[in-house]
C-alpha positions as CSV (number, residue, x, y, z in Angstrom):
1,X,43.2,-29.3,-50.2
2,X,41.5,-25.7,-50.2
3,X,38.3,-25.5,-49.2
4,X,36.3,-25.0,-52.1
5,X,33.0,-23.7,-50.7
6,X,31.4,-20.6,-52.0
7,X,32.2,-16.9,-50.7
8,X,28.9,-15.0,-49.8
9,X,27.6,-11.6,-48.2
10,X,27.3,-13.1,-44.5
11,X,31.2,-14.3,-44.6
12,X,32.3,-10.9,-45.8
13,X,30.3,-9.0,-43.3
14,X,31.9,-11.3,-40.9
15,X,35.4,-11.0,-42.5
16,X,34.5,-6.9,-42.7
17,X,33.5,-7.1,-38.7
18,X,36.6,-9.0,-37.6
19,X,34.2,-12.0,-36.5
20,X,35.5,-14.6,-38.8
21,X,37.1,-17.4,-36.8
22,X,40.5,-18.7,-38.2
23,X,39.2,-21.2,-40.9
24,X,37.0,-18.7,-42.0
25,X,39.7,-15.9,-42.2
26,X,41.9,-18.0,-44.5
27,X,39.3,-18.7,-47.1
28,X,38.6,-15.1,-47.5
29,X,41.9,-14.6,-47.8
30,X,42.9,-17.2,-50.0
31,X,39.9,-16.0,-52.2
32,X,40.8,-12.4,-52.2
33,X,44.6,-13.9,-53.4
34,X,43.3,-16.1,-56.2
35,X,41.5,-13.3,-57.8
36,X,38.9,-15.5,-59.4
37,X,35.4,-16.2,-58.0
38,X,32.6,-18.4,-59.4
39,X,29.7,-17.1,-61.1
40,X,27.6,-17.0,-57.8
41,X,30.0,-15.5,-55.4
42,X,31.1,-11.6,-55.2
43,X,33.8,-10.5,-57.1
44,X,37.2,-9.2,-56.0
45,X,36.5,-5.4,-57.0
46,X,32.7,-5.8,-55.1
47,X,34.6,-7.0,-51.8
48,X,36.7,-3.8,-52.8
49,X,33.6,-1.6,-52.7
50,X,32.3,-3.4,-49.5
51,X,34.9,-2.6,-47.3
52,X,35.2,0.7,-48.5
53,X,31.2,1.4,-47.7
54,X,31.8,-0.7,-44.2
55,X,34.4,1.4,-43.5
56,X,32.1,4.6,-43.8
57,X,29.9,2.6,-41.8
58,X,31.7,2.1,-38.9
59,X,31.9,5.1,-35.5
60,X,35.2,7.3,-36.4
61,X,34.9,6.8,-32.1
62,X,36.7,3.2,-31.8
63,X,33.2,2.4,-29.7
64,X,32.5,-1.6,-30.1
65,X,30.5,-2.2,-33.3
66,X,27.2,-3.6,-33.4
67,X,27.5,-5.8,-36.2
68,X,24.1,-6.0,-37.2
69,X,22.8,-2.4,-37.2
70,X,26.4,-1.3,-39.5
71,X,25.7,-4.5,-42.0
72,X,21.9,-3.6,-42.5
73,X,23.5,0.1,-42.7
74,X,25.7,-0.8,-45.8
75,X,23.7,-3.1,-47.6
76,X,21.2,-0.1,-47.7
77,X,24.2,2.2,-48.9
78,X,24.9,-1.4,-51.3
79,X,21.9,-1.1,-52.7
80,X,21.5,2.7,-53.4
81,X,24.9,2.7,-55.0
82,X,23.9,-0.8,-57.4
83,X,20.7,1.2,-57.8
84,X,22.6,3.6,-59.9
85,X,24.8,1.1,-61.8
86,X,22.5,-1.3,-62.7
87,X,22.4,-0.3,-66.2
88,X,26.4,-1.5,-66.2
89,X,26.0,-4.5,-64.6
90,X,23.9,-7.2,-62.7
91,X,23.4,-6.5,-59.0
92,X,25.4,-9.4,-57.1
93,X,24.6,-8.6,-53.6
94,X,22.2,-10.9,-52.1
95,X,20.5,-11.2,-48.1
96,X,22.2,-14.0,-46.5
97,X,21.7,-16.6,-49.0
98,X,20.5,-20.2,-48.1
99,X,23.8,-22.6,-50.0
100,X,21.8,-25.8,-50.5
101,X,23.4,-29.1,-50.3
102,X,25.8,-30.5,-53.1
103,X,24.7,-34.2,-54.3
104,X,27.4,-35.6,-52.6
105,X,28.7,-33.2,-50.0
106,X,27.3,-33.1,-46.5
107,X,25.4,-29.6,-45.6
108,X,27.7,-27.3,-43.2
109,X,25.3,-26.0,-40.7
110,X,25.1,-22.0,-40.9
111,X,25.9,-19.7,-37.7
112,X,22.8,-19.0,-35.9
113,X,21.5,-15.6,-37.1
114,X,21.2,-12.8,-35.0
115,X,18.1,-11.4,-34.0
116,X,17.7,-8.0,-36.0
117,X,18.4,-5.5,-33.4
118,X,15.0,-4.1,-32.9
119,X,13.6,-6.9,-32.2
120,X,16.0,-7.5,-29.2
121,X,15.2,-3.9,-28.3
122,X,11.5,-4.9,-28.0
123,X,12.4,-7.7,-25.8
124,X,14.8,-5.5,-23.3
125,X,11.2,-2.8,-23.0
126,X,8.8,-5.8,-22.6
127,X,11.3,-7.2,-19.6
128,X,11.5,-3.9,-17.8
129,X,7.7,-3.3,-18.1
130,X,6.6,-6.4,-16.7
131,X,9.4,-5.6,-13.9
132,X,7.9,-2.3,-13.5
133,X,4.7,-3.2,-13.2
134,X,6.1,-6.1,-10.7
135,X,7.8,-3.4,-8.5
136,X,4.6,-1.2,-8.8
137,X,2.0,-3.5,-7.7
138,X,4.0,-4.5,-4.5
139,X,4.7,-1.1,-3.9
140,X,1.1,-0.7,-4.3
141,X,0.0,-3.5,-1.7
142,X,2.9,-2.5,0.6
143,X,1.1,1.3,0.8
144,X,-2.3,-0.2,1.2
145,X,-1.7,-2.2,4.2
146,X,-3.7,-4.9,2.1
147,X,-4.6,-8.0,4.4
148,X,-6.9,-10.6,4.5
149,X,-10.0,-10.8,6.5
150,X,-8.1,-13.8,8.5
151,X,-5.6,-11.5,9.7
152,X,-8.4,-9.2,11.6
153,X,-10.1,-10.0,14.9
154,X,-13.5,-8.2,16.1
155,X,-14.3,-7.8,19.7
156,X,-18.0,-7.2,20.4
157,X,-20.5,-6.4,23.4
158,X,-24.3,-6.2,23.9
159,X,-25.1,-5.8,27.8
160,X,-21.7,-7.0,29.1
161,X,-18.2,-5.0,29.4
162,X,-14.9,-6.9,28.2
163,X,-11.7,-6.0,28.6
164,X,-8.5,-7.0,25.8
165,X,-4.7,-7.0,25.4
166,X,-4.1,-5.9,21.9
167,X,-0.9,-7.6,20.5
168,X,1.3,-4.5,21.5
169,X,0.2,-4.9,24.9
170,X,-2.1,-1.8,24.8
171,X,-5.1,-2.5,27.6
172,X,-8.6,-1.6,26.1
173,X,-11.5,-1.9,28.2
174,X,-14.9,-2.2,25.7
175,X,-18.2,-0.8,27.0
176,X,-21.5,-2.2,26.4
177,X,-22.8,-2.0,23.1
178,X,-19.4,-1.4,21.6
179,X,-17.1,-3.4,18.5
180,X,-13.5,-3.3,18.2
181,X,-11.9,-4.4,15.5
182,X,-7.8,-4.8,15.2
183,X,-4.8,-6.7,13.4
184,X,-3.8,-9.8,14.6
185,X,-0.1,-8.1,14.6
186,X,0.6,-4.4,14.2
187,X,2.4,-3.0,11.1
188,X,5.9,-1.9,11.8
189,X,4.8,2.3,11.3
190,X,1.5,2.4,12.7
191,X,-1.0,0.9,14.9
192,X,-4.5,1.0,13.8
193,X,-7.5,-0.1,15.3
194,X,-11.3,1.0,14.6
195,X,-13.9,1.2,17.0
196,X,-17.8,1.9,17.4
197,X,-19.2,2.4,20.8
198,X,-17.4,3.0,24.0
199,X,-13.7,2.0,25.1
200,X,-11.2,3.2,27.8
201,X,-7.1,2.8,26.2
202,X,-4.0,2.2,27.8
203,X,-1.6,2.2,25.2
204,X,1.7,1.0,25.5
205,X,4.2,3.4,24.5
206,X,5.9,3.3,21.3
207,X,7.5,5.9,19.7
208,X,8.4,4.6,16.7
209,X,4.5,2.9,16.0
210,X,2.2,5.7,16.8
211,X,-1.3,4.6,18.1
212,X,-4.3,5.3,16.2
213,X,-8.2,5.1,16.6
214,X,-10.1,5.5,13.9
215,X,-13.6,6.1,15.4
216,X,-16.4,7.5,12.8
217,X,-15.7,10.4,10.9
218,X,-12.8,11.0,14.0
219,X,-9.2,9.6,14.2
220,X,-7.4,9.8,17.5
221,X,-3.9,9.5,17.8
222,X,-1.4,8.6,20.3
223,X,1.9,7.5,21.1
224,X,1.4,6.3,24.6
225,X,-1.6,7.1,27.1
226,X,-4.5,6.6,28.6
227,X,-7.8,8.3,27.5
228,X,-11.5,7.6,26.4
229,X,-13.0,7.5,23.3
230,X,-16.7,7.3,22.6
231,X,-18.2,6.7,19.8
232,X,-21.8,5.8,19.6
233,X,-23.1,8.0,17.4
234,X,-21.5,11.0,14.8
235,X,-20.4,12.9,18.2
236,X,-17.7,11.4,19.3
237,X,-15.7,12.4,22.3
238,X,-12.5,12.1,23.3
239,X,-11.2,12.5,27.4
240,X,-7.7,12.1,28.4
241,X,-6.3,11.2,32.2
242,X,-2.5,11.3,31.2
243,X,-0.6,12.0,28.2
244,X,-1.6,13.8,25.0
245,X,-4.2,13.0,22.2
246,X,-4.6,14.5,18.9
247,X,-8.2,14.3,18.2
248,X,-9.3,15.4,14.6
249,X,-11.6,15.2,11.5
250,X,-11.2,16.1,8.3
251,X,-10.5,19.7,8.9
252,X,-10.2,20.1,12.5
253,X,-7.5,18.9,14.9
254,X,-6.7,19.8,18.3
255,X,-3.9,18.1,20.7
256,X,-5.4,17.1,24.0
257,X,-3.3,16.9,27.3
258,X,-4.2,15.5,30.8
259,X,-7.6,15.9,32.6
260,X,-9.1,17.7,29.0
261,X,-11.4,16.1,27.0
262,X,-13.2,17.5,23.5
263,X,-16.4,16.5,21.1
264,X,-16.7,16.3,17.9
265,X,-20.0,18.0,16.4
266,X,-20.4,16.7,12.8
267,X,-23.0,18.7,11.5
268,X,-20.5,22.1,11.4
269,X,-17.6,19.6,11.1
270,X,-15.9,21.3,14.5
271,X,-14.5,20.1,17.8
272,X,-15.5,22.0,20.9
273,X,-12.5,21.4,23.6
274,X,-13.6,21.3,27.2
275,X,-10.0,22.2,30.0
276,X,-12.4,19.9,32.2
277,X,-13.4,16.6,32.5
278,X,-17.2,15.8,32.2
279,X,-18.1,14.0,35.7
280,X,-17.7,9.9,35.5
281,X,-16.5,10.1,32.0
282,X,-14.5,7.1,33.1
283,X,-16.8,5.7,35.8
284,X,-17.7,2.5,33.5
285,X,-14.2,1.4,34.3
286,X,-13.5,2.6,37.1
287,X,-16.1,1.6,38.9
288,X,-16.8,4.8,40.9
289,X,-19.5,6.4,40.8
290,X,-19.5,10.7,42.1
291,X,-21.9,13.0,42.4
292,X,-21.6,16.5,44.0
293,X,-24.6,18.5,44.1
294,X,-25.7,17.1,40.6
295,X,-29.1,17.6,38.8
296,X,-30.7,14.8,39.1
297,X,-31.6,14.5,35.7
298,X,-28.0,14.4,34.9
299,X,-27.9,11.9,37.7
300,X,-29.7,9.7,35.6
301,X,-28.0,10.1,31.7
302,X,-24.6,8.9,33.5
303,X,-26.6,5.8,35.2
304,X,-27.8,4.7,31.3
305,X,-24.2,5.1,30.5
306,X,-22.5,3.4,33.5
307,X,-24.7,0.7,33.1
308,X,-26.7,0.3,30.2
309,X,-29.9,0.6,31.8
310,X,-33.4,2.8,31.1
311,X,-33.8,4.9,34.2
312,X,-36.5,7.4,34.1
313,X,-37.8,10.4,36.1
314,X,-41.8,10.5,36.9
315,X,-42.2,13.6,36.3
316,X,-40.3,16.9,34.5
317,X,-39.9,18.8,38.0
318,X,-37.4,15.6,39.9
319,X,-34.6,16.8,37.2
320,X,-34.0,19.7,39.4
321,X,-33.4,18.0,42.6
322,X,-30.4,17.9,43.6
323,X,-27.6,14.6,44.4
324,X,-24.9,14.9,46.9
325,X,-23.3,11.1,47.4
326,X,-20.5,8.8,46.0
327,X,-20.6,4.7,44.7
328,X,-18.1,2.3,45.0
329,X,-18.8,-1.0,42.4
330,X,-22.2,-1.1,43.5
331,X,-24.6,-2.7,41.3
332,X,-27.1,-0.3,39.4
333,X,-30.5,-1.7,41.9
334,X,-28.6,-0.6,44.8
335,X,-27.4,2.7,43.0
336,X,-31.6,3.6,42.7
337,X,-32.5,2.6,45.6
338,X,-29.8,4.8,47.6
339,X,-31.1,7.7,45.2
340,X,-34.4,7.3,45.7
341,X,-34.2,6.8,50.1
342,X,-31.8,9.5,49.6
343,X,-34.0,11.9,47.7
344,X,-37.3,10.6,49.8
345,X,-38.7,8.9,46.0
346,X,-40.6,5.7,45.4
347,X,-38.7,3.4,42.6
348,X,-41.4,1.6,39.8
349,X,-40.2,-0.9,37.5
350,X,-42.4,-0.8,33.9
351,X,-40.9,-3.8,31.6
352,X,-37.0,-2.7,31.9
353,X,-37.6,0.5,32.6
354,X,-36.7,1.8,36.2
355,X,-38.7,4.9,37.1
356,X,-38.0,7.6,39.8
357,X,-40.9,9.0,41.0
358,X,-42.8,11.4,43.5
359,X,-41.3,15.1,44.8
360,X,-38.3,15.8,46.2
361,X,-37.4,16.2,49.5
């Protein structure tokens, strides 16, 4: 027995598309051959017009059809073209119309409409912002270096020295008074750490990770050497024993090589380079201790340094005299007193302070 069920617009568009399935084929077919259609369904002569607007429609290209934009495209020609014939007869296209139920006769579930194809558009943008923004904000952390706190450690001294193996297998030996603070593991570009104080580096080479201080308004970078940094206040100063060092700030840079050191003067933003190393620069971890016809008064600043102490002269003249002698690891009480027998002075202690007193010799 045929099947009797209505023709409407959606099986013609289908028809029109080359969508139908087989069932659906032959009814339009058998329709278009029995040249009769009910009072509700499209006639004969308005197929006739259909497929001549779908055909008008449809990319002269061959490129596959998007069914849904060229259907909404001649339903809008449809409709202009009834526009102008209404006053000859009733408009009989309709929008997908809903075929209720017969008394009698089980509903035939419809095929799923198709989201309009703007609407899918939207969709496609909204997935490849949120992907973009994705991408972007891991790009974002990946440039930042962003860790936690955890992943940081913090070496500090007051009136001791400490020495560290930073996970590279750089050697760091901290002076007093001094905080380094460094990654728990190194990034695989760069190696930063940031220090305040005083610290002598050995830094295991790496040419691939460069090695980089960031000390005050200074960084110092490296790829493998051994120098010292300090960093107690805004002049930092950099000395090198082997290798090369850039040293720089925010407009100055200069590279320094072996047995040259340089300090940094914040207040013109420059860096004054020195071809010679200061006396003792390194004696803090070294242990030695030189002195070559020094003023005594600069006797005394590199004591405070070596050893955190408060040495003092008695009087303005004793920074003139003159010391000639040379300390292996000897504590800072037998450092004075050899000064002061040397120099023919008396030694006072006031509170921590350690005074130098009487006239040279």
């Amino acid at each position: 027995m045929a099947d009797q069920r209505p023709i409407d617009d959606a099986l013609l568009a289908k028809f029109l598309a080359g969508e139908t399935d087989l069932s659906e084929s032959a009814r339009v077919q058998q329709w278009l051959a029995s040249q009769d259609s009910a009072p509700n369904e499209p006639s004969q002569a308005d197929f006739e017009r259909f497929a001549q607007l779908w055909q008008n429609a449809t990319p002269a290209d061959k490129k596959p059809i998007d069914t849904n934009a060229a259907w909404l495209s001649m339903q809008q020609k449809m409709q202009a073209t009834e526009s102008r014939t209404s006053a000859k007869a009733d408009p009989v296209v309709k929008p997908m119309p809903v075929q209720k139920p017969q008394p009698g006769r089980s509903a035939e579930p419809q095929p799923p409409r198709r989201q309009p194809i703007w609407n899918r558009a939207i969709w496609r943008a909204a997935a490849v912002l949120v992907v973009a923004v994705g991408v972007g904000w891991l790009v974002f952390q990946f440039q930042n270096k962003q860790r936690p706190a955890e992943a940081y450690l913090t070496l500090t001294t007051t009136d001791q020295r400490a020495e560290r193996i930073l996970p590279d297998g750089t050697k760091v030996w901290l002076n007093h008074h001094s905080t380094l603070r460094y990654p728990t593991l190194f990034d695989d570009d760069i190696r930063a750490v940031t220090l305040t104080g005083e610290a002598y580096f050995e830094v295991m080479p790496d040419a691939e990770r460069p090695f980089r201080i960031q000390a005050r308004q200074t960084t110092v970078q490296v790829l493998g050497t051994s120098f010292n940094v300090r960093a107690y206040d805004a002049n930092v100063s950099v000395a090198v024993q082997t290798g090369k060092v850039r040293f720089a700030s925010k407009r100055k840079s200069v590279l320094l090589t072996k047995n040259q050191q340089a300090t940094f003067d914040p207040k013109g933003d420059t860096i004054r380079r020195s071809l010679q190393l200061a006396t003792n620069v390194f004696a803090y971890k070294t242990g030695q201790l030189v002195f070559d016809n020094e003023p005594l008064r600069d006797v005394v600043k590199t004591l405070n340094q070596v050893y955190n102490a408060d040495v003092r002269l008695g009087n303005e003249p004793l920074g003139s005299c003159r010391l000639t002698t040379r300390f292996d690891n000897a504590p800072l009480n037998a450092v004075v007193a050899i000064t002061a027998e040397t120099l023919g002075l008396r030694v006072r202690h006031v509170g921590r302070q350690v005074i130098l007193d009487g006239t040279c010799q």
